[in-house]
N, C-alpha and C positions, 0 to 999 in steps of 0.2 A: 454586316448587312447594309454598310452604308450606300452599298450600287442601287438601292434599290430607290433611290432618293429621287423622285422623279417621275417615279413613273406612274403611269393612271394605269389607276387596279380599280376590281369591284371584288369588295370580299361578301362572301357569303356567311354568317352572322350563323352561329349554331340556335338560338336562341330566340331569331328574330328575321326579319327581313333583311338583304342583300346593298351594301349601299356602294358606289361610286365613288372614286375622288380619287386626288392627287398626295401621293407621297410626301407628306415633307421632312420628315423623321421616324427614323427606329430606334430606338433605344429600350434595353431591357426586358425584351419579347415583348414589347409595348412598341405600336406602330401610329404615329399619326397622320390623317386627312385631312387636306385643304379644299375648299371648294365642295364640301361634300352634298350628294345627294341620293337619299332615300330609293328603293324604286317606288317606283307606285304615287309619290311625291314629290315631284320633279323642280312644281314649284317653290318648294322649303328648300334653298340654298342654304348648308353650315357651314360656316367660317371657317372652322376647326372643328376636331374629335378625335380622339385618342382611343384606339381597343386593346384590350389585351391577347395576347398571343392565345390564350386560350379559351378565348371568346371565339378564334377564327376559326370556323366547319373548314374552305378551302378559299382559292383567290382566283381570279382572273386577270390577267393583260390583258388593259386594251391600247394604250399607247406608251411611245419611249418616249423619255426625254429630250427635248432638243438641245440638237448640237452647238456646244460654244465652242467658237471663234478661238482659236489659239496661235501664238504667232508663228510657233515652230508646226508647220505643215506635212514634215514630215515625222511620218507615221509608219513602224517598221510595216510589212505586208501580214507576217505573220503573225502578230498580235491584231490587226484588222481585223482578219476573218476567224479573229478567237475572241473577238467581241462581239461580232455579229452572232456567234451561236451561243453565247452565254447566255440570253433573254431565254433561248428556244430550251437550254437545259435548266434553265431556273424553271421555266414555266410549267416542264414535265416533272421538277421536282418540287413543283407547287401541286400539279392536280394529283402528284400520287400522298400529299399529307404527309411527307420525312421533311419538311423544312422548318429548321431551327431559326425564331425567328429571334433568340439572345444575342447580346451583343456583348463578347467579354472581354474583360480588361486584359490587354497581355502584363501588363504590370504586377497583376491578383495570379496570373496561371506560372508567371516565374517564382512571383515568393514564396510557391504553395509547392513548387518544383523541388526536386534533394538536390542540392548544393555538393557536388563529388568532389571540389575541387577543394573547398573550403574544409572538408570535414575529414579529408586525406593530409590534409596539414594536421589534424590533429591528431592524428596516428605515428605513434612513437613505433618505426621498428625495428632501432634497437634495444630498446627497454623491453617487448615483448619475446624478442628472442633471448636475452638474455635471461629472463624468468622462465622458459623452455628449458635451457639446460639448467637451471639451476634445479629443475624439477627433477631432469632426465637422470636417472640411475640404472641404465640398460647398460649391458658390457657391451664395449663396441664390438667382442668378436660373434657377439649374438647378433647383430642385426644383420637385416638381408644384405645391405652391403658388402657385406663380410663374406657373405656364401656366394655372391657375384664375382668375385674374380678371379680373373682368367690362371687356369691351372696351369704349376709348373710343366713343361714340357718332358717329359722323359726318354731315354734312348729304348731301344727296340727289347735290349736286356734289361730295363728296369721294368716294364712294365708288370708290376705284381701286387696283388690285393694284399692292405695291407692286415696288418695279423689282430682279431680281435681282440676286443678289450679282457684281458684276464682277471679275471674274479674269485675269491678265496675258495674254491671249493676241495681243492685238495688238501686245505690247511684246518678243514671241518675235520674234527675228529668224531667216535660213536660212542656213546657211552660203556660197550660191550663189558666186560663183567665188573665197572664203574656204576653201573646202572642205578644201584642202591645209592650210593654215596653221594658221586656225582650231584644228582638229582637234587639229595637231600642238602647238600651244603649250599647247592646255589636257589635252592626256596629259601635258607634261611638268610644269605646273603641281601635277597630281594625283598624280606618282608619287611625290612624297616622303610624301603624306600616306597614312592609312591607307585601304585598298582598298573599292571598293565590295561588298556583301556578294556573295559567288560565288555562280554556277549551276553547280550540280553538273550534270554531263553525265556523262547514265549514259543508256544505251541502254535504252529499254523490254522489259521480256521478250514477245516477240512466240511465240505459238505457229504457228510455219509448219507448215502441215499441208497442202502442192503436192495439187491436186483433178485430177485425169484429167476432170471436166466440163469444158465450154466456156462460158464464159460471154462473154453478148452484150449492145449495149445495143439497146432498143428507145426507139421515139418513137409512142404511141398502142400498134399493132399491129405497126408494122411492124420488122422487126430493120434496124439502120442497118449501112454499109460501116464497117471500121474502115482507116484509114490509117496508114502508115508516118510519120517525121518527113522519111526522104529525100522522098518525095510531096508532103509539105507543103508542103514547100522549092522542089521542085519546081511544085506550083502558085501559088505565089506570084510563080516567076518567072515563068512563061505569062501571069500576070495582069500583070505589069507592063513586058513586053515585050509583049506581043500588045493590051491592053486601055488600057494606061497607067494602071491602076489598081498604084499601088507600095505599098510597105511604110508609106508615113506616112497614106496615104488608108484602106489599109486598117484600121492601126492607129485613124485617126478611126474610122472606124464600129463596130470594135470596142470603145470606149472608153461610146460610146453605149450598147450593149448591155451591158454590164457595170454600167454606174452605173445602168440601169433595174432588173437583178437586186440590186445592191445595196442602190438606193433599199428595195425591195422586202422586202429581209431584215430593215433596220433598220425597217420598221414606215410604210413611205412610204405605205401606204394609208390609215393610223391617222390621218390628217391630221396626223404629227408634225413636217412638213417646211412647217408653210402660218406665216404671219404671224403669227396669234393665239397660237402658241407660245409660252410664256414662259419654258420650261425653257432650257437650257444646248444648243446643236447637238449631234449626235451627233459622237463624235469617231473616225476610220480611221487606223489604222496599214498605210504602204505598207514592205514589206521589195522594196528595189530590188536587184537585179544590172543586170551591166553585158551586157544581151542584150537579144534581143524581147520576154520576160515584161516585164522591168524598166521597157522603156520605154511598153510596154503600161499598166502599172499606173500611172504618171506620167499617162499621159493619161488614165485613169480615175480618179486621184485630181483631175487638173483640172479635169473634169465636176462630181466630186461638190463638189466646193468652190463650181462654181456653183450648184448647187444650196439652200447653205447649210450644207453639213457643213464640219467643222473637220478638216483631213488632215493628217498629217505623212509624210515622207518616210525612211526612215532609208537611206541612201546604202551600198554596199559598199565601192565605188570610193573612195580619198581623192582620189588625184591629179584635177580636175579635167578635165586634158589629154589622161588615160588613158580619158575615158568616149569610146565609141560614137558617132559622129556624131547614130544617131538616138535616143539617150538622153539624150547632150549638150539636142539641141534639146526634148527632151519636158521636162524640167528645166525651163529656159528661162523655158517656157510655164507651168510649176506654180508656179513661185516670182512669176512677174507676177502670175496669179491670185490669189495668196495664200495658195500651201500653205508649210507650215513644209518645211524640212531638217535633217534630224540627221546625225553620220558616225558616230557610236559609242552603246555601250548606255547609258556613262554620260551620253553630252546627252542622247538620247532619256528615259532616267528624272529628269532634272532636268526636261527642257520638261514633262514628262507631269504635275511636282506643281506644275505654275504654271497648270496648266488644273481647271476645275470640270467640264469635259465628262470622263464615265469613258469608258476606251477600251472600245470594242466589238466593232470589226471588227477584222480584221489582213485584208493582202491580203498574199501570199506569191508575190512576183514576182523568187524570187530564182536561178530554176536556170530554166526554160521548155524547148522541146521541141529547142532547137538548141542545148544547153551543156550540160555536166557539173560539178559540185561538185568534179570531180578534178582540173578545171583550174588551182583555186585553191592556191596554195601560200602559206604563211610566216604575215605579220599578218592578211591577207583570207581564210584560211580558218581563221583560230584566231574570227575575229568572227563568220563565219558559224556555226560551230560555237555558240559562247554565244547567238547571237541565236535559232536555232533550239533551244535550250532553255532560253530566258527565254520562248519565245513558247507553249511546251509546256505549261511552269508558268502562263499565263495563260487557259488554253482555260476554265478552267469561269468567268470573265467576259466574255472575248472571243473569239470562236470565229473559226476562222482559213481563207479561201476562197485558193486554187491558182490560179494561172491557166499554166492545163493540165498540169502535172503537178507533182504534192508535192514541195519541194524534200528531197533527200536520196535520190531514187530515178532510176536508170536511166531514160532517155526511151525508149531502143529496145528492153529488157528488162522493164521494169517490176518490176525486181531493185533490193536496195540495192546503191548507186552502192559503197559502202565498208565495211566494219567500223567504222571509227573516227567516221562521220558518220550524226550520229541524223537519222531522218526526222520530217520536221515532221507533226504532228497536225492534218491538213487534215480541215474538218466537210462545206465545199463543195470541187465539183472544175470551174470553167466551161472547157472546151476552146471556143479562139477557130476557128470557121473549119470544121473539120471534129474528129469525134474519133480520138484516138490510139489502137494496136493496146493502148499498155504500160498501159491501165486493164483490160482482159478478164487480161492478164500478170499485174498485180498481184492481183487475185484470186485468180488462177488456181495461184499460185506462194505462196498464203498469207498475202497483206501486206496485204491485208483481206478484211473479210469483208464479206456484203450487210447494208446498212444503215451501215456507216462511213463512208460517202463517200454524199452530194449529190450529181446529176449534170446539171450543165447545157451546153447549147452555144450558143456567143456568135455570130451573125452578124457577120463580118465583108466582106461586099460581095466576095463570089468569084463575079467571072461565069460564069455558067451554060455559055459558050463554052466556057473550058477546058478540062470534062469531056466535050468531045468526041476529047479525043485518045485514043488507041487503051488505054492502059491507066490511066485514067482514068476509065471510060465508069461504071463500077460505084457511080461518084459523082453519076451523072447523074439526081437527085431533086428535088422541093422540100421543100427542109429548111426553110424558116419561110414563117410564115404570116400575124399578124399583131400579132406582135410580135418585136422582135429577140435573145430569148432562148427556147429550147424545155428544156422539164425532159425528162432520159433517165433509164431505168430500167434497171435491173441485171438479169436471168433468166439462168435458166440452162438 
C-alpha cells in the first residue's frame, strides 16, 4: 500500500469525527497522518497520528502527491495513462470499503508457501516402487494388461470357438444298487475327519395371520373344484380298475407335463436347449422320497436328461430294498438314462463341485399328497431336516418347484406337518392330476401369501369316465387344452 504515501485523504473515523491530512506511512493496516486536522477544528494542527485500519468507516482523495523530478524523462505512454487511473480505481475501491489496508511481508507469504521443489527431492522413487512389487503377488496373466492384447490373427478356416472347459461329469458315477453300502462306508470314512460345515436349521419367522376369506384357484375365468387327497387316491383307483390306466402310465404322462414346464422355466424357449449351445447344460436337483412325489420326480428327472439337461438324484431311502416298488423301478430307468444318484448332503456337495453346470432348479419330491414327514423317524428324518435347509439357503440361485405340495406341510390341512420340521421354500407349486383343497388351506391359515407360490397343474391322463361317479361329477371339466400344463391363479 506503499503508493499511497502522499497523498491527502480525509478518513472518516467509525467512531468519531472525520479528520484531514497527509499520508506519511502505512504499515500493518495501520495508516499514519501528518499535518492533521480535525473537521470542525481547524485551528488544532497534529503533527502526527496514526489509526488503525479498523478504526476506518471510509476515505476520501483530496489531493496527489507531487511530482519528483527524475532524471530519466522518459516515461513509457502506457504505463502513464495506467497511472493516471490508478488514483480513480483506488478511490472507487476506497468508497466501496473492499480495501485491504495490510501491508505483507513477501518474505512471511513464501515461507508459509509448500516448497515442491525441495520436498520432491525427498521422494525416493525407486525405494517406493520397489516395496510395490515386493507387495504385488497378482499373476501377471490376471492383469488387464494381459486381456489387452492384440489377438492372434486367424485364417478364414480357423476361425472356431474354442471347445469348453470339460468338467467331470461323466466320470460321476450313482450309487444304483450301491446305495446301501456306498453310502454307509463313505459316512464311516468321514467321521473321523473334521465335519462338513453345518446348516443351521432354524425355522423362518412366519407371520401367520388365519384370513376368514376363501381363497380359490381360477384357470382363465373360471374357479376350478378343489380335491381331497382321499379323492385322488380314489380316482386313481377308478382309473386303474375301470380304465387300466395305473400309477406308472399315469406317472408317464405326468413326467411329460412336468419337464415341458420345466424345460420352460430354465429358459427352453431361449433356444438354450438346441445344439449350437456351447455353454455347460442346465443342471436339476431331484430331492426324492420314497412315495408318488419321489417316483414322479425320477420320471421327470428321466425326461429332462433326454432332453439334454444334466440331473442328480439325491435319494432319502439308503436301504435300496426299502424303496417303493414303483420308485424302485423309476430309479432304474434314471440311472440307464444317465441321471446321477447321491444318498447324503455330503455326496451331493462333492458331485455338485466336480460339475461346471451351476445348479438351478431343485424339484422337491420329498413328502407328495399321500405321506407325511411324521412318518420319518431316526437318520431319514435328521436328513430330511438338513436337506430342506441347505435347499432354503440355496433359493436366491436355485429356486425350488413342489410337486404338489411343499415338503414340510400337512396334505390334508395345509398346516405345518411339525414344530421341529422347517418348510421348504417352494417358488413353484405343479399339482399332478387335479388340485389339492391344502393350497386355498395354506393361505388361508397364513403359510403364504398371494404371490409366494406359482401355480401349475400337470396333466396327468385321468379319464374323463371316472368323473362320472356320483361324487366326483364336480370334476367333470376340461381342464387342458393344448398343452399338458395350465398356469392357476390365486383370488380371493
Amino acid at each position: 500500500m506503499s503508493q499511497f504515501v502522499g497523498y491527502t485523504l480525509e478518513l472518516i473515523l467509525k467512531d468519531g469525527p472525520s479528520i484531514k491530512g497527509v499520508v506519511s506511512k502505512i504499515e500493518d493496516k495501520d495508516v499514519t497522518l501528518v499535518d492533521a486536522i480535525f473537521t470542525g477544528k481547524e485551528e488544532n494542527l497534529i503533527h502526527e497520528i496514526t489509526f488503525s485500519g479498523k478504526a476506518i468507516k471510509d476515505l476520501i482523495v483530496f489531493g496527489l502527491p507531487p511530482k519528483k523530478k527524475d532524471k530519466k524523462q522518459k516515461v513509457n505512454a502506457a504505463s502513464t495513462v495506467e497511472s493516471k487511473k490508478a488514483p480513480k480505481k483506488k478511490k472507487e475501491e476506497a468508497k466501496s470499503g473492499n480495501v485491504d489496508w495490510g501491508a505483507f511481508s513477501v518474505e512471511k507469504i513464501k515461507s508459509e508457501d509448500f516448497d515442491f521443489a525441495s520436498n520432491l527431492q525427498k521422494f525416493d522413487k525407486n525405494e517406493v516402487f520397489r516395496q510395490l512389487s515386493e507387495s504385488d503377488n497378482i499373476d501377471a496373466s490376471q492383469r488387464l494388461v494381459g486381456h489387452n492384447k492384440i489377438k492372434t490373427k486367424y485364417d478364414n478356416t480357423e476361425m472356431v470357438l474354442s471347445k469348453p472347459s470339460e468338467d467331470d461329469w461323466e466320470s460321476i458315477h450313482s450309487d444304483g444298487d450301491k446305495t446301501s453300502s456306498s453310502q454307509k462306508s463313505s459316512q464311516k470314512s468321514h467321521s473321523s475327519e473334521a465335519p462338513i460345515k453345518q446348516i443351521a436349521i432354524q425355522k423362518p419367522a412366519r407371520n401367520l395371520t388365519p384370513s376368514n376369506t376363501g381363497f380359490q384357484l381360477i384357470c382363465g375365468k373360471e374357479v376350478l373344484p378343489l380335491c381331497t387327497p382321499v379323492q385322488l387316491l380314489e380316482i386313481e383307483r377308478i382309473a386303474g380298475e375301470t380304465f387300466d390306466i395305473d400309477f406308472a402310465l399315469m406317472t408317464e404322462n405326468a413326467s411329460r407335463g412336468l419337464s415341458e414346464l420345466v424345460i420352460n422355466i430354465l429358459g427352453g424357449n431361449t433356444g438354450r436347449f438346441s445344439g449350437a449351445n456351447h455353454n455347460a447344460p442346465a443342471l436339476v436337483l431331484l430331492l426324492v422320497g420314497n412315495n408318488r412325489s419321489g417316483a414322479r420326480a425320477l420320471a421327470l428327472g428321466r425326461q429332462l436328461v433326454n432332453h439334454g439337461v444334466r440331473v442328480i438324484s439325491n435319494m432319502i431311502t439308503e436301504q435300496i430294498q426299502d424303496l417303493l416298488p414303483m420308485v424302485k423301478k423309476q430309479l432304474d430307468m434314471f440311472t440307464k438314462f444317465g441321471g446321477k444318484t447321491t444318498g447324503s448332503l455330503r455326496q451331493l456337495q462333492t458331485v455338485l463341485t466336480k460339475t461346471e453346470s451351476p445348479l438351478e432348479l431343485i424339484v422337491d419330491g420329498l413328502q407328495g399328497y399321500d405321506s407325511s414327514l411324521n412318518d420319518l423317524f431316526g437318520e431319514e428324518l435328521d436328513k430330511v431336516k438338513e436337506l430342506i435347509s441347505w435347499c432354503n439357503s440355496q433359493t436366491e440361485r436355485a429356486s425350488i418347484l413342489s410337486i404338489d405340495v411343499p415338503a414340510g406341510l400337512d396334505p390334508s390341512t395345509g398346516m405345518e406337518e411339525s414344530p421341529d420340521i422347517v418348510v421348504i421354500e417352494s417358488r413353484w407349486i405343479a399339482s399332478i392330476g387335479l388340485p389339492l383343497n391344502l393350497i386355498s388351506n395354506a393361505y388361508r391359515f397364513g403359510y403364504a401369501k398371494r404371490g409366494d407360490w406359482i401355480h401349475y397343474l400337470i396333466d396327468s391322463c385321468i379319464p374323463k369316465g371316472v368323473f362320472k361317479q356320483g361324487n366326483l361329477k364336480k370334476f367333470d371339466r376340461v381342464w387342458f387344452t393344448n398343452k399338458s400344463h395350465e398356469a392357476l391363479e390365486v383370488v380371493v
